[in-house]
DSSP file (Angstrom, degrees, kcal/mol; ACC not computed):
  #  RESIDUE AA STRUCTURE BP1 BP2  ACC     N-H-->O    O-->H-N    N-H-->O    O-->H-N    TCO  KAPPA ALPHA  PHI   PSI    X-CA   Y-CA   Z-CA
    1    1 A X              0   0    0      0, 0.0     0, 0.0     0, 0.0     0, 0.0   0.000 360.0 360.0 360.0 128.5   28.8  -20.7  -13.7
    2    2 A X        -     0   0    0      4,-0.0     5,-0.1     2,-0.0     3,-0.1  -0.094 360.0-115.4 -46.1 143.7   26.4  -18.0  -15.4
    3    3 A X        -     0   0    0      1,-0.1     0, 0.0     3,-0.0     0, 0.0  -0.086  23.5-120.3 -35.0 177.3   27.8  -14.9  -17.4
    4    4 A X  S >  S+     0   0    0      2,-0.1     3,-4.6     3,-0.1    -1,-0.1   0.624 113.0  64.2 -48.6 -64.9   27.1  -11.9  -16.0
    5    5 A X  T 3  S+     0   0    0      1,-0.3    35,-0.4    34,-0.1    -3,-0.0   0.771 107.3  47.6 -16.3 -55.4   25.2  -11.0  -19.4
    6    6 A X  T 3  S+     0   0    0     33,-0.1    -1,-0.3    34,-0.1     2,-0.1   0.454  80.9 114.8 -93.2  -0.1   23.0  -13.8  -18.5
    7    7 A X    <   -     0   0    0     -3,-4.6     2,-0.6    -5,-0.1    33,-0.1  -0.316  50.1-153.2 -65.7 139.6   22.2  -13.1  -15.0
    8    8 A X        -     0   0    0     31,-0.1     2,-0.5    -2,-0.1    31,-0.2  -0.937   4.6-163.0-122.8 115.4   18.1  -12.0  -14.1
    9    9 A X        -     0   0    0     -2,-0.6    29,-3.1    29,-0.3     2,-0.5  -0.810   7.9-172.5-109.9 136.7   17.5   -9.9  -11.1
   10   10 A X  B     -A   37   0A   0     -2,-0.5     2,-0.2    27,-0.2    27,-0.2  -0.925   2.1-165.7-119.5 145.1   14.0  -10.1  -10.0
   11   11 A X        -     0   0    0     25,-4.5     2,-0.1    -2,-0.5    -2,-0.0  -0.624   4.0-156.1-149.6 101.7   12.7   -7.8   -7.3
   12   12 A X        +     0   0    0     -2,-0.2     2,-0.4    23,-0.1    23,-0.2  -0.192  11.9 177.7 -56.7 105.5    9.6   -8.0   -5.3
   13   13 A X  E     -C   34   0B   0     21,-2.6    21,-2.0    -2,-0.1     2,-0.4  -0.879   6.4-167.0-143.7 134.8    7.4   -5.0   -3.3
   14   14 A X  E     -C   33   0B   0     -2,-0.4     2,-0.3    19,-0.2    19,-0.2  -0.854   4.6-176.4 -98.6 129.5    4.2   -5.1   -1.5
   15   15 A X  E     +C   32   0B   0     17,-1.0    17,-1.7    -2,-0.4     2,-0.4  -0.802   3.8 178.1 -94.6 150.0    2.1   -2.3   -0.3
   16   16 A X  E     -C   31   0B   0     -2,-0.3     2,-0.5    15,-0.2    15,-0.2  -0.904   4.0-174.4-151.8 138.1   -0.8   -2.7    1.7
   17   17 A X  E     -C   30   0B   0     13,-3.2    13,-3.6    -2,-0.4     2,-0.4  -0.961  16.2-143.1-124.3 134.3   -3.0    0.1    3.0
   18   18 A X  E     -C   29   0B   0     -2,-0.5     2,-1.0    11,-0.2    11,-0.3  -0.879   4.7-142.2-118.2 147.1   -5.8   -0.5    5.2
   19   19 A X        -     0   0    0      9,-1.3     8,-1.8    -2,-0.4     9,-0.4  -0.751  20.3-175.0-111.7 106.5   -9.0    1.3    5.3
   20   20 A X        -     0   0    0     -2,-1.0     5,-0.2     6,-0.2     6,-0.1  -0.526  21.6-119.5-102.0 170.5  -11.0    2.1    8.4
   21   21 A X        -     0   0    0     -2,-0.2    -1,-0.1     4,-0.1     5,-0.1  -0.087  46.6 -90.5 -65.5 159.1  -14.0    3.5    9.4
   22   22 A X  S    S+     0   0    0      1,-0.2    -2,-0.0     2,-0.1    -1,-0.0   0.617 129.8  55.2 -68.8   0.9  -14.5    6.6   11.5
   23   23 A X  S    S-     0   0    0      2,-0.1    -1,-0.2     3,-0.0     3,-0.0   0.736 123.0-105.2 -72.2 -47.3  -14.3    4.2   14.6
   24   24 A X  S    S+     0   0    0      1,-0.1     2,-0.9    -5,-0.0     3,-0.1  -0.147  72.8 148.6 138.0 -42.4  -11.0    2.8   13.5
   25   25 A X        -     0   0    0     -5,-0.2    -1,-0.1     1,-0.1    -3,-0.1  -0.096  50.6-122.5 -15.6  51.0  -12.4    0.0   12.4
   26   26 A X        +     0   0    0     -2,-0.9    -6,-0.2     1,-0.1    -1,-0.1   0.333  35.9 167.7 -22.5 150.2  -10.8   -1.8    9.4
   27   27 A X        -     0   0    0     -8,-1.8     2,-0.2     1,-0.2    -7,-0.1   0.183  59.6 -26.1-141.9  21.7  -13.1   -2.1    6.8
   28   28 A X        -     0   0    0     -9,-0.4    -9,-1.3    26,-0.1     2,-0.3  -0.976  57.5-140.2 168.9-151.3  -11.3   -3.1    3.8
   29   29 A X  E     -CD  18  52B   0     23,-1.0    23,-2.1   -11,-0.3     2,-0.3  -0.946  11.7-135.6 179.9 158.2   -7.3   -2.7    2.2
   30   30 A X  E     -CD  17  51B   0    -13,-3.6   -13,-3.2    -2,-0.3     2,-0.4  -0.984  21.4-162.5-140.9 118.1   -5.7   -2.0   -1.2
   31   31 A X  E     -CD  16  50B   0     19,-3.0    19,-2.7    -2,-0.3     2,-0.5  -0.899   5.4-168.5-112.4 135.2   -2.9   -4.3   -1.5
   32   32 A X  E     -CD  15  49B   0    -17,-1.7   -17,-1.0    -2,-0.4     2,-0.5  -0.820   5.7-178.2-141.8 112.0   -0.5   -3.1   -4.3
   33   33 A X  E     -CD  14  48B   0     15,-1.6    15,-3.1    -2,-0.5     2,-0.4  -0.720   4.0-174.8-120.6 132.6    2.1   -5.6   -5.4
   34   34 A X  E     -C   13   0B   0    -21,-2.0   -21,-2.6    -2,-0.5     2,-0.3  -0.939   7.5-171.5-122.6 129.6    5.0   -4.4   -8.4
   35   35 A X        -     0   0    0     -2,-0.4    11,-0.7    11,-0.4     2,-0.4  -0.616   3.2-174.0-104.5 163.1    7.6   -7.4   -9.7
   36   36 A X  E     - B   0  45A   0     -2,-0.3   -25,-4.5     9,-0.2     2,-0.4  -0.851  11.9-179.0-168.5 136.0   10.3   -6.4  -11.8
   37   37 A X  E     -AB  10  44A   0      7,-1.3     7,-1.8    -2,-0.4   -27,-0.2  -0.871  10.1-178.7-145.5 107.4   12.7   -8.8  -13.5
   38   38 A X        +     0   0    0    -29,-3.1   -29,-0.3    -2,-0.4     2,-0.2  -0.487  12.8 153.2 -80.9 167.0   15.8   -7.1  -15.9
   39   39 A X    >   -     0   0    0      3,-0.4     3,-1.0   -31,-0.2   -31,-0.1  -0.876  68.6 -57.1-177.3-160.3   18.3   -9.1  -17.8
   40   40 A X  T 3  S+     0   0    0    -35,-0.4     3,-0.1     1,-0.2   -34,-0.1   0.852 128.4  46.2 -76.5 -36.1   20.2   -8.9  -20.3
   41   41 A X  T 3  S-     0   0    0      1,-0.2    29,-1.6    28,-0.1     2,-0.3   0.367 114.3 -66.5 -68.2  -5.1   17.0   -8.2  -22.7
   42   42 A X  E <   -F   69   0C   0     -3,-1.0     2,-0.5    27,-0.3    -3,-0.4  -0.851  59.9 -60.7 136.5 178.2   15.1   -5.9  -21.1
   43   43 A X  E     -F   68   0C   0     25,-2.5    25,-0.8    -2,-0.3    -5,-0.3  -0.855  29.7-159.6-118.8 101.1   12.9   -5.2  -18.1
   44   44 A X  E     -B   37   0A   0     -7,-1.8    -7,-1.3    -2,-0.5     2,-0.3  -0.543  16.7-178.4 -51.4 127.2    9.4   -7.2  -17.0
   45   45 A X  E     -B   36   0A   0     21,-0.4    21,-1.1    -9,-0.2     2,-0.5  -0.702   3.0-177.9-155.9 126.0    7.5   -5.1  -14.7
   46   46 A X  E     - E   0  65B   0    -11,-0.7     2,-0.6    -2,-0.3   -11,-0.4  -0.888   5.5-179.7-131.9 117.7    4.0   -6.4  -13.1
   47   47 A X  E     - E   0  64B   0     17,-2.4    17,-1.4    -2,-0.5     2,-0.4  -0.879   1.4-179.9-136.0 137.7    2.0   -4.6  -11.0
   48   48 A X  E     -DE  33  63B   0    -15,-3.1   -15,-1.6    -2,-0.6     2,-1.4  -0.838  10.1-161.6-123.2 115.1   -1.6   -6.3   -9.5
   49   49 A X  E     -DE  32  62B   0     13,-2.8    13,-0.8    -2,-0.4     2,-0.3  -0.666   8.1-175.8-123.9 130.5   -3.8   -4.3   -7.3
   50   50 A X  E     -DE  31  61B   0    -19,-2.7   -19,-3.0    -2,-1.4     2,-0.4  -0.769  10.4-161.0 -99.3 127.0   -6.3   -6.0   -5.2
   51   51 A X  E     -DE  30  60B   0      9,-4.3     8,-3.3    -2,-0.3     9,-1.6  -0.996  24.9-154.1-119.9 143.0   -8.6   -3.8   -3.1
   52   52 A X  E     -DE  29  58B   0    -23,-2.1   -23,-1.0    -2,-0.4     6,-0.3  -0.603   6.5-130.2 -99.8 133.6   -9.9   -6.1   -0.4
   53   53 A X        -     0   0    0      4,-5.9    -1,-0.2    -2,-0.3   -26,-0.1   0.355  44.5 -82.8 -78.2-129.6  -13.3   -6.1    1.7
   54   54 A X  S    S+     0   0    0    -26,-0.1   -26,-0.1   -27,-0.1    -1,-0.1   0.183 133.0  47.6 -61.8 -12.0  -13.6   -6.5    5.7
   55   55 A X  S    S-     0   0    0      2,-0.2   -27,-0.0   -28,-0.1   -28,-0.0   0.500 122.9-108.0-112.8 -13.1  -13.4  -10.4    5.4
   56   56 A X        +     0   0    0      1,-0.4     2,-0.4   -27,-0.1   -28,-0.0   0.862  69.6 148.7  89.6  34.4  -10.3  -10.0    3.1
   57   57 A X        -     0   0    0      0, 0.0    -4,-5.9     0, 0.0     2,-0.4  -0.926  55.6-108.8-107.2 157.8  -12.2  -11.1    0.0
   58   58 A X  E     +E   52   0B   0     -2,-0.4    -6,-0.3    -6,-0.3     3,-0.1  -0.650  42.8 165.1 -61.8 109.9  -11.2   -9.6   -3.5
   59   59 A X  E    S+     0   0B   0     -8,-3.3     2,-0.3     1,-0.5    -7,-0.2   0.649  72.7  11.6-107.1 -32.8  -14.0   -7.0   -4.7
   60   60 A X  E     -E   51   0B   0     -9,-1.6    -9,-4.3     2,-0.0    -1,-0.5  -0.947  69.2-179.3-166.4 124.3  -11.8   -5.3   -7.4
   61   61 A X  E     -E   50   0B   0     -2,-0.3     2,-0.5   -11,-0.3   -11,-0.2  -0.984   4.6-176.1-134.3 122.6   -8.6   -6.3   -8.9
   62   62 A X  E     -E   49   0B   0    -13,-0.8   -13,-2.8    -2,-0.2     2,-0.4  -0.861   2.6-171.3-103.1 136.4   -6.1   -4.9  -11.7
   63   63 A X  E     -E   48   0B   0     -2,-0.5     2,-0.3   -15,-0.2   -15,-0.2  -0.984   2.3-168.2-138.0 140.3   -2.9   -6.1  -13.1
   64   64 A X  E     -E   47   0B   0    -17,-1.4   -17,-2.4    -2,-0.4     2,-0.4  -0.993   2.4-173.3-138.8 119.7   -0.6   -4.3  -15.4
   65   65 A X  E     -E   46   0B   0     -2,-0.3     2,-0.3   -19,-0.2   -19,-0.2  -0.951   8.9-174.8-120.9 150.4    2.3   -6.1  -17.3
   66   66 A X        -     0   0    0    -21,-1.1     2,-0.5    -2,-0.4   -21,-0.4  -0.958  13.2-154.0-131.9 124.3    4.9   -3.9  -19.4
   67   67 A X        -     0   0    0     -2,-0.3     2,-0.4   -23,-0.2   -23,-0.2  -0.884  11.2-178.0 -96.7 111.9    7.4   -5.0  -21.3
   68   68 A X  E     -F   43   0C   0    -25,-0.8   -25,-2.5    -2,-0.5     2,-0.2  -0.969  15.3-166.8-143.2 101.8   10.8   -2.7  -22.0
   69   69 A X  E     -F   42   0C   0     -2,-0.4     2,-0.4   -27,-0.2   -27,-0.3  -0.556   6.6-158.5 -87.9 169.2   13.2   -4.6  -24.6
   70   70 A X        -     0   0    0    -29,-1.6    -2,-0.0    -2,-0.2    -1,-0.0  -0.982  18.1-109.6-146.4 152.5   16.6   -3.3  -24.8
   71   71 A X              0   0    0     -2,-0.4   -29,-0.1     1,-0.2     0, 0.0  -0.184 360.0 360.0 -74.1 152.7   19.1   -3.6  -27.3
   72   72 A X              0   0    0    -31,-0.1    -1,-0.2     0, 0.0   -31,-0.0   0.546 360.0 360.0-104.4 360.0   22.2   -5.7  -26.7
């Protein structure tokens, strides 16, 4: 059985906002998705944003990784 010490909690959230027209109409989305994984070493944290077109293709995307050691 693992330590504690050694245990890695990873934890997952998605946004997605969708963008209509003055109809109502979708006509695209910004999907904005954050991971985080701690442990005993520090903290992960990766966050991708996709903004989407009307057909749900990718027009513009960013990703952001950080890395936060900590001492043991």
């Amino acid at each position: 059985m693992a330590d504690e010490d050694d245990v890695i909690e990873v934890v997952e959230e998605v946004e997605v906002d969708v963008l209509v027209d003055e109809d109502g109409n979708p006509v695209g989305a910004v999907v904005d998705d954050v991971i985080v994984a701690s442990g005993p070493g520090g903290v992960i944290i990766d966050e991708t944003i996709d903004v989407l077109d009307a057909d749900g293709n990718i027009v513009a995307e960013s990703e952001t990784i950080e890395v936060i050691e900590t001492d043991n």
